[in-house]
Structure formats: C-alpha cells, structure tokens
N, C-alpha and C positions, 0 to 999 in steps of 0.2 A: 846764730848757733845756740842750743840749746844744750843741757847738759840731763840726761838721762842715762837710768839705772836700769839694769838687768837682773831682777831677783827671781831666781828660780824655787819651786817649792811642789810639792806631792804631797802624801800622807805621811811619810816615810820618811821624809828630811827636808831641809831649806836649804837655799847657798843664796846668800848674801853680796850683792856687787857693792862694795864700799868705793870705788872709785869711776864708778861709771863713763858714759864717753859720750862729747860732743858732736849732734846730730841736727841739720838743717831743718828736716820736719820731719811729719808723723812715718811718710813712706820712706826714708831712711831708718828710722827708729824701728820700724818694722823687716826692713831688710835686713838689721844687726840681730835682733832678734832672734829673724829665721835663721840667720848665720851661725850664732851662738846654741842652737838646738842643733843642730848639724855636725857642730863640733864637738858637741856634748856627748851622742851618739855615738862618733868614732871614737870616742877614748876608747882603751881595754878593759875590761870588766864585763860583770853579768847583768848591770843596771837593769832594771826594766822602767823604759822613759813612758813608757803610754802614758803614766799619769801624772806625769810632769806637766807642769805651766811655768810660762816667764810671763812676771808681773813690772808691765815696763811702766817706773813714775819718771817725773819732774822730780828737781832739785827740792821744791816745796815738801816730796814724798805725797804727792795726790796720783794716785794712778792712772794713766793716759790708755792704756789696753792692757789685755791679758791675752797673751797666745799659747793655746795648748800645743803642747810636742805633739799630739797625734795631728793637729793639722798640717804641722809638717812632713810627719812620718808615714800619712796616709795611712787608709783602714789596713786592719790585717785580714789576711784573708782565710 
C-alpha cells in the first residue's frame, strides 16, 4: 500500500489533500482520482471544472500523474 494525494488546481484556485489515502497501485490511484472529479462535479454550485486537474503524488510529493477533469467530463459539445 501506498499512500497518495489528491491535489486539485485550475487558474482560479487550488485545494489541497492534506490527508490523502492508501492505494495498491497506479490503477487504483487512478480510479480515486476519476472518483474524486465525479464528486467534485456534483457538488452544487456554478463551478466551471473544465480546467480543473488532479495532481496525484507520493508521500515523497514527486508527482505520479496528472488527470484533467475534462477527461473525465468528456468534450463538450
């Protein structure tokens, strides 16, 4: 088990996973990820996520990916 962070960031703002969560490997780590843009989404609000990214590191803070919310949110049309 590994312990990886969830930092999210756009032009427009950051949010900070201070407490991150334990994940087997990268395709887990990627699944929480897509999870956590999912959830981010439904919240209420006028958010505009397109230019959102989750910047997923290691406990070290060396970053392992970067997943843009558009690739979860598909193009618009």
């Amino acid at each position: 088990m590994t312990q990886v962070y969830f930092h999210c960031s756009s032009s427009r703002g950051v949010r900070i996973d201070r407490s991150g969560e334990a994940v087997s490997d990268l395709t887990e780590a990627r699944d929480r990820a897509a999870c956590l843009v999912r959830s981010l989404i439904m919240e209420q609000g006028a958010e505009d996520w397109r230019d959102w990214v989750v910047h997923v590191s290691d406990d070290f803070d060396d970053e392992l990916f970067v997943l843009p919310f558009a690739f979860v949110l598909g193009k618009a049309h």
